[in-house]
Structures are given as C-alpha cells and as structure tokens.
PDB file of N, CA, C and O in Angstrom, chain B, residues numbered from 101:
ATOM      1  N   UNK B 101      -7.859  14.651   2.954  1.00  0.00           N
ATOM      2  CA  UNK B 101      -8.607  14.048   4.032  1.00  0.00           C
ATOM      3  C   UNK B 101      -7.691  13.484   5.102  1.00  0.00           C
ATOM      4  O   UNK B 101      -8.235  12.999   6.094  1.00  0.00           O
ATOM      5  N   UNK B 102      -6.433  13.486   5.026  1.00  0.00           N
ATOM      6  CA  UNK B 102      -5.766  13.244   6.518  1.00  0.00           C
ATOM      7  C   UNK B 102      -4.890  11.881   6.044  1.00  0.00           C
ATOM      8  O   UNK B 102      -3.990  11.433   6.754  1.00  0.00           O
ATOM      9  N   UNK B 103      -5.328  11.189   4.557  1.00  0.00           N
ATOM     10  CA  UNK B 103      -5.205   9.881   4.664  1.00  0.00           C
ATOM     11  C   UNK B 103      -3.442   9.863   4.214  1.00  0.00           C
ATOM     12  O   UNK B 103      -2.961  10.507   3.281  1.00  0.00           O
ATOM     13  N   UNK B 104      -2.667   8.925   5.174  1.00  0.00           N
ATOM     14  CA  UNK B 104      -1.279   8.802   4.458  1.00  0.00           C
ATOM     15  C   UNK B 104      -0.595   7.087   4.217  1.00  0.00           C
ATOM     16  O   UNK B 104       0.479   6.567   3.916  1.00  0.00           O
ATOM     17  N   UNK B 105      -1.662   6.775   4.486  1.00  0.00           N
ATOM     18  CA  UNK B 105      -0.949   5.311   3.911  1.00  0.00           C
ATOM     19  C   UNK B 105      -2.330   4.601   2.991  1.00  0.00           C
ATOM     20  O   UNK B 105      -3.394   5.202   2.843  1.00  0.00           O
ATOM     21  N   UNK B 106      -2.083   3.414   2.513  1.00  0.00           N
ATOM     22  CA  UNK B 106      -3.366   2.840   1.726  1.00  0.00           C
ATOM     23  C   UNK B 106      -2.621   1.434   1.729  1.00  0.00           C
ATOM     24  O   UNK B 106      -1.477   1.276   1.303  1.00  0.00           O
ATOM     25  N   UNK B 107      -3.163   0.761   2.091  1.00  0.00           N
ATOM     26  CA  UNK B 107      -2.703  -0.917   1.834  1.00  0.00           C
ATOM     27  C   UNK B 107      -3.651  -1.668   0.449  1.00  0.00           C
ATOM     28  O   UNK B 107      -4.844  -1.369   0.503  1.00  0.00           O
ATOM     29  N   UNK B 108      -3.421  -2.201  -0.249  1.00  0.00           N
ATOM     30  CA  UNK B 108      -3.947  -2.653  -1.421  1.00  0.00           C
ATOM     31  C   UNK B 108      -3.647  -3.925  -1.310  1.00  0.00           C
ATOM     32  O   UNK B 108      -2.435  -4.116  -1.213  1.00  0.00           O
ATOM     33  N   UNK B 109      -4.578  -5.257  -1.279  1.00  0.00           N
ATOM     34  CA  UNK B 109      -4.672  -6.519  -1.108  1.00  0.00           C
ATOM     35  C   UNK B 109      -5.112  -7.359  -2.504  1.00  0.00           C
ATOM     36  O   UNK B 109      -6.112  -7.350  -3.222  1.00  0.00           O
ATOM     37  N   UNK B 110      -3.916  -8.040  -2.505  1.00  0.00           N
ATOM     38  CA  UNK B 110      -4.215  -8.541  -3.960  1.00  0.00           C
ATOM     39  C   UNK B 110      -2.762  -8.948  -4.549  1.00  0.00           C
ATOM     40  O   UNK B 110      -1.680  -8.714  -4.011  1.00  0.00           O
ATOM     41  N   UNK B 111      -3.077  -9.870  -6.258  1.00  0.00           N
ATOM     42  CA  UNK B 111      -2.136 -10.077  -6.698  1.00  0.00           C
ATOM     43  C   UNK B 111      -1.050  -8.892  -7.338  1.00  0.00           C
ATOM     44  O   UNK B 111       0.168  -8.856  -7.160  1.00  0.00           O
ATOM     45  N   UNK B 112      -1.939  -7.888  -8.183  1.00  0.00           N
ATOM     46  CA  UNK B 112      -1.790  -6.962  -8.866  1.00  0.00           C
ATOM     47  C   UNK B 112      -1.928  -5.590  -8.145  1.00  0.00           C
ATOM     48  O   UNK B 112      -2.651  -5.399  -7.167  1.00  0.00           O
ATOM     49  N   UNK B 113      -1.062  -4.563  -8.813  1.00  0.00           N
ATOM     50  CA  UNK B 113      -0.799  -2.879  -7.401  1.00  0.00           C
ATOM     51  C   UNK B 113      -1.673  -2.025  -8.981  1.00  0.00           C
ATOM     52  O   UNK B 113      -1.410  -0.861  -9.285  1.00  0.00           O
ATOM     53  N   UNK B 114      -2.672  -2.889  -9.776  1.00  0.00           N
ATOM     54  CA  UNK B 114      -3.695  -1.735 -10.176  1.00  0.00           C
ATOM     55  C   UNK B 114      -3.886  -0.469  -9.992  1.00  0.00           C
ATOM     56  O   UNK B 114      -3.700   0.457 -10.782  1.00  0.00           O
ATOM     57  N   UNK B 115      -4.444  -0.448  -8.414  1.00  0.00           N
ATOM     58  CA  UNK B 115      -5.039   0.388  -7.781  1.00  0.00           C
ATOM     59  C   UNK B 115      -3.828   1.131  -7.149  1.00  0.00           C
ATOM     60  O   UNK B 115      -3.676   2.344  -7.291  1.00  0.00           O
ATOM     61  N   UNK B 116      -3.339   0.679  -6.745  1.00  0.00           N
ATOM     62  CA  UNK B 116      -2.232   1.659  -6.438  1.00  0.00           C
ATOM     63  C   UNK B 116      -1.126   2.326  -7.551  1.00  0.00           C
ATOM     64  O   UNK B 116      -0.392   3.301  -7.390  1.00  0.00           O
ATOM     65  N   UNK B 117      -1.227   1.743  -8.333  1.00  0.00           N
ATOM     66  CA  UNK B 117      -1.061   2.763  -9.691  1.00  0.00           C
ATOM     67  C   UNK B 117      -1.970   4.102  -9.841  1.00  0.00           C
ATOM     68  O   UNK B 117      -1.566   5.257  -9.713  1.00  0.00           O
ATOM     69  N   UNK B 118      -3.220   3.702 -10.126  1.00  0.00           N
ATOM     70  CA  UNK B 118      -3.594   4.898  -9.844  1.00  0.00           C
ATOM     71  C   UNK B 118      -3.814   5.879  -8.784  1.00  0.00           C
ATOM     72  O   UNK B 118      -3.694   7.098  -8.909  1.00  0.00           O
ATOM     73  N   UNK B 119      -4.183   5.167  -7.607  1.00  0.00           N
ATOM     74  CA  UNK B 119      -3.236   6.292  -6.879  1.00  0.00           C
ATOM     75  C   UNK B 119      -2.489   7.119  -6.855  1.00  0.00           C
ATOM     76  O   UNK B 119      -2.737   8.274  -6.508  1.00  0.00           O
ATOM     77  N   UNK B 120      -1.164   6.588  -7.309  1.00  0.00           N
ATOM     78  CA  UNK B 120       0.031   7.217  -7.055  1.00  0.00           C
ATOM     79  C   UNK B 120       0.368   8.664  -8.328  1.00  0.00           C
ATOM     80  O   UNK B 120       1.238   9.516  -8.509  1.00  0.00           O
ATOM     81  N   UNK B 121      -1.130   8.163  -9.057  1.00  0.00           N
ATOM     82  CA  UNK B 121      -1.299   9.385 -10.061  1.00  0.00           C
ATOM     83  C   UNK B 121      -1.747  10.124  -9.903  1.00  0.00           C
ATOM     84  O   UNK B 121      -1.342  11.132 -10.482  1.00  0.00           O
ATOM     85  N   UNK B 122      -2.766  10.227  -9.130  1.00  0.00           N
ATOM     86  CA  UNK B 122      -3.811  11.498  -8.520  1.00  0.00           C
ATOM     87  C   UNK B 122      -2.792  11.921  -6.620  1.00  0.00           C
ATOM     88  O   UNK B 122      -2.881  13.042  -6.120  1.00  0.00           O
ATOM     89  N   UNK B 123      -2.328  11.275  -6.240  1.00  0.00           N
ATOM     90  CA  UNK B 123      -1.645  11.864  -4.744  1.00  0.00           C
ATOM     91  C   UNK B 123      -0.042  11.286  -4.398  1.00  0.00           C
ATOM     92  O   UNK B 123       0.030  10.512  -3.444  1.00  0.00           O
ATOM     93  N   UNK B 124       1.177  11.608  -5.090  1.00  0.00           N
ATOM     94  CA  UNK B 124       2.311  11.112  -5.233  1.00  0.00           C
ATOM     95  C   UNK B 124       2.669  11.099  -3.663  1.00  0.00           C
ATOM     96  O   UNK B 124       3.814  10.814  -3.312  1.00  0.00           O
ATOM     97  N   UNK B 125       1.630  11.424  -2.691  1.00  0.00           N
ATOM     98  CA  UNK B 125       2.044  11.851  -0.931  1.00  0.00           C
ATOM     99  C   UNK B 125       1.784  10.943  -0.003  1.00  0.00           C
ATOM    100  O   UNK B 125       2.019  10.903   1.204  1.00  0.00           O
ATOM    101  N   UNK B 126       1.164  10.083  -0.883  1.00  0.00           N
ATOM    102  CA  UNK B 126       0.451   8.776  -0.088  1.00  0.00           C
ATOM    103  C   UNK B 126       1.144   8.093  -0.413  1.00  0.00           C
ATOM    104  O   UNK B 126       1.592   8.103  -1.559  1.00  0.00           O
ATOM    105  N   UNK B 127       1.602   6.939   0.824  1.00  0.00           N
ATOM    106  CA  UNK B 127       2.429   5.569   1.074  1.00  0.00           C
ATOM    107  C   UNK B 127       1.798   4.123   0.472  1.00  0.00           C
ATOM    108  O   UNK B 127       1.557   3.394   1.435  1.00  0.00           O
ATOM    109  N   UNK B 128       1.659   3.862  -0.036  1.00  0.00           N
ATOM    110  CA  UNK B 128       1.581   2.464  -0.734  1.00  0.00           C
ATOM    111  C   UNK B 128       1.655   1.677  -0.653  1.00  0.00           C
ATOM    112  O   UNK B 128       2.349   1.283  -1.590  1.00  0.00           O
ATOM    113  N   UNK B 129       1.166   0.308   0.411  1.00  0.00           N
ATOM    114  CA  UNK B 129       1.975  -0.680   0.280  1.00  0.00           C
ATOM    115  C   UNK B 129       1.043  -1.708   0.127  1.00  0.00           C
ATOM    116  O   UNK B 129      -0.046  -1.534   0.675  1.00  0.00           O
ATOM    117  N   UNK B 130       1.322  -3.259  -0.809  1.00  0.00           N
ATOM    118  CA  UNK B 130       0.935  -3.850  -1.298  1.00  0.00           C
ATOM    119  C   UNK B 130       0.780  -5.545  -0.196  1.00  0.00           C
ATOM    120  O   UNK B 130       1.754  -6.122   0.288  1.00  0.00           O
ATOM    121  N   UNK B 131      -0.079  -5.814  -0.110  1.00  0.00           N
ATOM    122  CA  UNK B 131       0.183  -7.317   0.316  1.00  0.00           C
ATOM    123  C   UNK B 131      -0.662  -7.946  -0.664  1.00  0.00           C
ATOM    124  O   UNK B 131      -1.843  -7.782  -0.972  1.00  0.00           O
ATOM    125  N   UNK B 132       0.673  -9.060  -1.263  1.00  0.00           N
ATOM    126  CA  UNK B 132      -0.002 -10.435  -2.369  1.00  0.00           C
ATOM    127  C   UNK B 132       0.735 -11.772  -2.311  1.00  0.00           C
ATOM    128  O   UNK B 132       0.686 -12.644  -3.178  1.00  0.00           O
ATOM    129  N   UNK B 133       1.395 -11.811  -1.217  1.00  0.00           N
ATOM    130  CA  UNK B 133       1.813 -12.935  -0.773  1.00  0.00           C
ATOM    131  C   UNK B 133       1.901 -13.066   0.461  1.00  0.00           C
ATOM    132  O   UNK B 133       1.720 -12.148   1.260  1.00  0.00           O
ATOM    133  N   UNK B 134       2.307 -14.698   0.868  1.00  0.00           N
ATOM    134  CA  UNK B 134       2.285 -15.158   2.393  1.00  0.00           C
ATOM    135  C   UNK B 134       3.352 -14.126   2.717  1.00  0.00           C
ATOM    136  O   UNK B 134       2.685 -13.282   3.315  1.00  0.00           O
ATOM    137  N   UNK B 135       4.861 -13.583   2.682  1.00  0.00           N
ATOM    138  CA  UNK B 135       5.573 -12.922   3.767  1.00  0.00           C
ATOM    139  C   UNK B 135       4.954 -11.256   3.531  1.00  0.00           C
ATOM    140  O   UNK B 135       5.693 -10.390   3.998  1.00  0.00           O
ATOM    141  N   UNK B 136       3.748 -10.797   2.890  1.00  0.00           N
ATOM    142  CA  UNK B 136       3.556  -9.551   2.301  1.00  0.00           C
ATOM    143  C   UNK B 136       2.806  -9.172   3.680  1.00  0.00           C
ATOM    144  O   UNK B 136       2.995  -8.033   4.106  1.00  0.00           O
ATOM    145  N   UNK B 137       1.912 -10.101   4.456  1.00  0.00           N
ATOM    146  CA  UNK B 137       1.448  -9.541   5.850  1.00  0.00           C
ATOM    147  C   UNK B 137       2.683  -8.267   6.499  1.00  0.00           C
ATOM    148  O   UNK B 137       2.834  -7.046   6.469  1.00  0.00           O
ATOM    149  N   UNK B 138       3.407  -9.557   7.092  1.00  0.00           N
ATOM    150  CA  UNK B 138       4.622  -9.310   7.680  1.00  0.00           C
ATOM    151  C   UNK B 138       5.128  -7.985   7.501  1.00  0.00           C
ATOM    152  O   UNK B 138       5.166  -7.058   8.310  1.00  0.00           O
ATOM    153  N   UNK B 139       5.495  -8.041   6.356  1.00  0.00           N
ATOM    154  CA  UNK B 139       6.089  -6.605   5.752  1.00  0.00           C
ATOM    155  C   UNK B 139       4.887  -5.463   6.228  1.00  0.00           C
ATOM    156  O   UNK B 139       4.829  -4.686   7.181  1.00  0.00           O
ATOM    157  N   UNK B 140       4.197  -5.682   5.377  1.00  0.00           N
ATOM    158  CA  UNK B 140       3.188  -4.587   5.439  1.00  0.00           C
ATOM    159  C   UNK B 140       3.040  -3.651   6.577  1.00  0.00           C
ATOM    160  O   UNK B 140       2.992  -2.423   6.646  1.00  0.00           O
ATOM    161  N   UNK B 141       2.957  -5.045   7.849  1.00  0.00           N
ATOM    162  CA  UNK B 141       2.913  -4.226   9.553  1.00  0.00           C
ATOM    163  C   UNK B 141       3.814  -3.887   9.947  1.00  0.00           C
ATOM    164  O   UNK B 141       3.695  -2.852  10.603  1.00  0.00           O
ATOM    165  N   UNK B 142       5.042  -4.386   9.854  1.00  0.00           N
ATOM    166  CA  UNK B 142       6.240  -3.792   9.722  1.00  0.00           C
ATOM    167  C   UNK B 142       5.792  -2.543   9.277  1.00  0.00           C
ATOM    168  O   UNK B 142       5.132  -1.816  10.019  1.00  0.00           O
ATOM    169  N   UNK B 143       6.120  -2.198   8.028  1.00  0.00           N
ATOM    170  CA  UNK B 143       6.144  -0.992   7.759  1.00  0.00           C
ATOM    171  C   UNK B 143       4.913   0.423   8.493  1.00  0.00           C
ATOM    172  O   UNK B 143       5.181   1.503   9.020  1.00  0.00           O
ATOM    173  N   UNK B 144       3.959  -0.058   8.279  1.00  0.00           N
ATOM    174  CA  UNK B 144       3.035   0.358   8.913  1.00  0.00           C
ATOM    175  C   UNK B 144       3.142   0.944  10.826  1.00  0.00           C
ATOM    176  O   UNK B 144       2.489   1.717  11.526  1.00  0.00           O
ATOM    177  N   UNK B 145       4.039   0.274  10.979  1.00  0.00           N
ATOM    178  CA  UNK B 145       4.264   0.554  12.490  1.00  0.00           C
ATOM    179  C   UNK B 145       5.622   0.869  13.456  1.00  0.00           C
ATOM    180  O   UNK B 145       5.940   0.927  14.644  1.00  0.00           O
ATOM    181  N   UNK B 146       6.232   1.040  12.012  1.00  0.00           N
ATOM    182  CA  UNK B 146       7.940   1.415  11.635  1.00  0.00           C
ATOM    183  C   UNK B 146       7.837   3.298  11.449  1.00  0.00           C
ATOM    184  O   UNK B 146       8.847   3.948  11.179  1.00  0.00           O
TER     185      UNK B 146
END
C-alpha cells in the first residue's frame, strides 16, 4: 500500500515487533518518552 514508515506511541515496540515480521521494508520508529518526540521528527523529516 505505499506505506514506509509507522510511528508506534507507547511504552512498549509490541506492535512494531510484529510488524517487522510480516514487512522487514517498513521504518519503525518508536516514541515513549519526553526526548522520543524530537527524535521521531527528526527522523521522519531527515
């Protein structure tokens, strides 16, 4: 479906575990803390 990133919000990367089992092509990234925003858009726009 076009999709290449997935942000997952939370303490735990659960869900992005499984993910990364069904589409090893998709980007991952996790925010579960205060500097995890930061990063995230960073990366996202990097």
């Amino acid at each position: 479906m076009g999709v290449e990133a997935i942000v997952e919000i939370g303490p735990q990367r659960t869900l992005s575990g499984l993910i990364r089992r069904s589409d090893r092509r998709v980007r991952l990234l996790n925010v579960e803390d205060g500097a995890s925003p930061e990063k995230t858009a960073a990366a996202l726009n990097g």
